[in-house]
C-alpha positions in Angstrom: 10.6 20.3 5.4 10.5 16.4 5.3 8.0 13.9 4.2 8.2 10.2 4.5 4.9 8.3 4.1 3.4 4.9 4.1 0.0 3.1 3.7 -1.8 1.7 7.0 -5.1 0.1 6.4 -7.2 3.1 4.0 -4.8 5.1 5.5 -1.8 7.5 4.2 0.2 8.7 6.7 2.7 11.8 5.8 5.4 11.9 8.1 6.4 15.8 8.1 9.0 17.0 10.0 11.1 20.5 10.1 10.1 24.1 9.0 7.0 23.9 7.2 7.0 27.6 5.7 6.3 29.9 2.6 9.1 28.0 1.1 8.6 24.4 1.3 4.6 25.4 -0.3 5.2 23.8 -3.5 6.5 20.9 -2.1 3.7 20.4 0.1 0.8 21.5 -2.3 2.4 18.2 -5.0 2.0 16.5 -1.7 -1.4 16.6 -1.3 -1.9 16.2 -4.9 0.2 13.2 -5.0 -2.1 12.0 -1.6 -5.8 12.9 -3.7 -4.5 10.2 -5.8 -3.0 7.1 -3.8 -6.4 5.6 -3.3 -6.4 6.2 0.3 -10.0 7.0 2.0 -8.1 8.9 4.7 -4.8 11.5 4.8 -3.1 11.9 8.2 -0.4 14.7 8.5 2.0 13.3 11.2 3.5 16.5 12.3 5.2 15.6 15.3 8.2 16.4 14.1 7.3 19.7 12.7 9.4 22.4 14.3 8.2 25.6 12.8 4.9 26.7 11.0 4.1 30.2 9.1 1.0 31.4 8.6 1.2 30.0 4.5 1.6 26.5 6.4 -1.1 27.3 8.5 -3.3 28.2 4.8 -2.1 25.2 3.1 -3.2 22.8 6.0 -6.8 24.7 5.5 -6.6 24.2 1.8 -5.7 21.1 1.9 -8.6 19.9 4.0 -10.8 21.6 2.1 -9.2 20.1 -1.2 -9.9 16.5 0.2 -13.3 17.1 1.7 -14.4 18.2 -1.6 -13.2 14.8 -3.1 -14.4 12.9 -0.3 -11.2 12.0 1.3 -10.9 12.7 5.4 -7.9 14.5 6.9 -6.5 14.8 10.3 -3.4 16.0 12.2 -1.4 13.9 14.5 1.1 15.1 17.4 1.6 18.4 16.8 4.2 19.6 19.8 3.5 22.5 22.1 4.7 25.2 20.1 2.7 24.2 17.0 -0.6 22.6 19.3 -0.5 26.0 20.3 -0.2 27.9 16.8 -3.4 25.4 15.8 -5.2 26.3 19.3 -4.4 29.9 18.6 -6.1 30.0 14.8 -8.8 27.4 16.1 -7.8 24.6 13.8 -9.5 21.6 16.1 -12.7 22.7 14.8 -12.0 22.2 11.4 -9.1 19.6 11.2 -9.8 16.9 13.3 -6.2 16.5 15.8 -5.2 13.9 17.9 -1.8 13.1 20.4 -1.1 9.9 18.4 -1.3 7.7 15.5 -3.1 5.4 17.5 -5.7 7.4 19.0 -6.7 9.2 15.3 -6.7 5.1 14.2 -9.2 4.4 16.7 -11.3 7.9 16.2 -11.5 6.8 12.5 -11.9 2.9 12.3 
């Protein structure tokens, strides 16, 4: 897994790409940490890069909305690709993590 991020507006954007697994937890749970404290109002996983998700990826995208929604932060996911849209269609993710196809559209759905 890899993580590049800047600030846009309120905005942190975390760019992940690769295999987002049991293995790369750690990594991602100081990343979320690390994002409750930047000052940003919103978090937006960029995932479009992502290749592979386990099911621990699938729990720490859960825990980590509920981790910012209890400090008042929002979260959404960007451009997940087929395999992974599907993985999040499959375990009904939409109706808890707001998703969107771009930057741009999650931009407008939140601004």
């Amino acid at each position: 897994m890899h993580v590049a991020e800047r600030i846009q507006e309120d905005t942190l954007v975390l760019m992940i790409s690769g295999r987002v697994t049991f293995y790369s937890r750690k990594v991602f749970q100081a990343i979320v940490g690390n994002a409750r404290l930047s000052g940003a109002k919103h978090i937006m996983f960029n995932i479009q890069g992502v290749t592979f998700m386990d099911s621990t990826a699938l729990g720490g995208l859960a825990l980590a909305y509920l981790n910012l929604k209890e400090n008042d932060l929002a979260m959404s996911l960007v451009g997940p690709q087929q395999p992974i849209k599907d993985l999040l269609d499959a375990a009904n993710f939409p109706a808890l993590i707001p998703t969107y196809p771009s930057e741009e559209s999650a931009f407008q759905s939140c601004h």
